[in-house]
Steps between C-alpha positions, in 0.01 A plus 500: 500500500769647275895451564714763312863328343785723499736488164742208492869644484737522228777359723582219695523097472282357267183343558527103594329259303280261650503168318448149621813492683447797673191442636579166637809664675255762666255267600800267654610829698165585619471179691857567634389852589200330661673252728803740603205754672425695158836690496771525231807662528376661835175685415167378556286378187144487434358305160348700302207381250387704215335401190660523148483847289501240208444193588246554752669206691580498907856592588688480784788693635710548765561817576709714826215613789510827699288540719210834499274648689150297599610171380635562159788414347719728231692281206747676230471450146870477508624203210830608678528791324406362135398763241138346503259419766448136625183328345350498847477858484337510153254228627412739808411800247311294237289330783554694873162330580649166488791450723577289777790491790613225724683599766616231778245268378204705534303591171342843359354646224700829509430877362809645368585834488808657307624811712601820429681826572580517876342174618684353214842671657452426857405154430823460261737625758377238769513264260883534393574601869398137550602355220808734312492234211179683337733816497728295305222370246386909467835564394520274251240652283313773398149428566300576838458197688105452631428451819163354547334446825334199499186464762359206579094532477360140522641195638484206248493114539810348304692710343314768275676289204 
């Protein structure tokens, strides 16, 4: 299975750097996220697992749903409109065979697929029709934003972590 990264941007925020404190805070959130319904700030979430490029290490994220056609799910490699992708989407690309969704407490292992040309468009545009923020994020930098469709192929027990 190969996942094809498109080049980081050469504007925008910069990256955020996880440390100790950081990571505390975002697991804090996610069992906020998990008790309020897995929403924040209006759009559905789904928590995303993917294994290290480096470390090799589980990590979870949570990370804004849309639903797709036959069950999947599409997710944007936003980083609200940093320069450089989020580490989730690095993780995807430097092991797509090992990723894992929750979504409203059911577990998958997941294939993910980074789209393209038209399917890449018309999925963008229901996107920010939905959610205008992502728009926002685009404009912020100059780097494509990925769209990858997500598709849940095997239901796990726990949570794929």
């Amino acid at each position: 299975m190969t996942f094809e990264k498109t080049p980081s941007g050469t504007r925008g925020r910069g990256p955020m750097r996880a440390n100790r404190l950081t990571r505390l805070a975002a697991r804090m959130a996610m069992k906020f996220h998990r008790r309020g319904g897995d929403r924040f700030q209006g759009m559905d979430l789904l928590y995303l697992t993917t294994v290290g490029a480096r470390t090799g290490e589980k990590r979870v994220n949570p990370v804004a749903r849309f639903p797709d056609d036959g069950g999947a799910w599409l997710v944007i490699a936003s980083a609200g409109g940093s320069a450089a992708h989020p580490a989730w989407y690095h993780n995807i690309a430097a092991h797509p065979d090992q990723v894992w969704i929750e979504v409203a407490g059911h577990h998958f292992r997941a294939v993910p697929e980074q789209l393209a040309g038209e399917r890449r468009e018309q999925a963008w545009q229901r996107i920010i029709a939905q959610q205008p923020r992502f728009a926002g994020y685009e404009r912020k930098t100059d780097r494509v934003m990925p769209v990858v469709r997500l598709t849940p192929v095997e239901e796990v027990s726990g949570t794929g972590r």
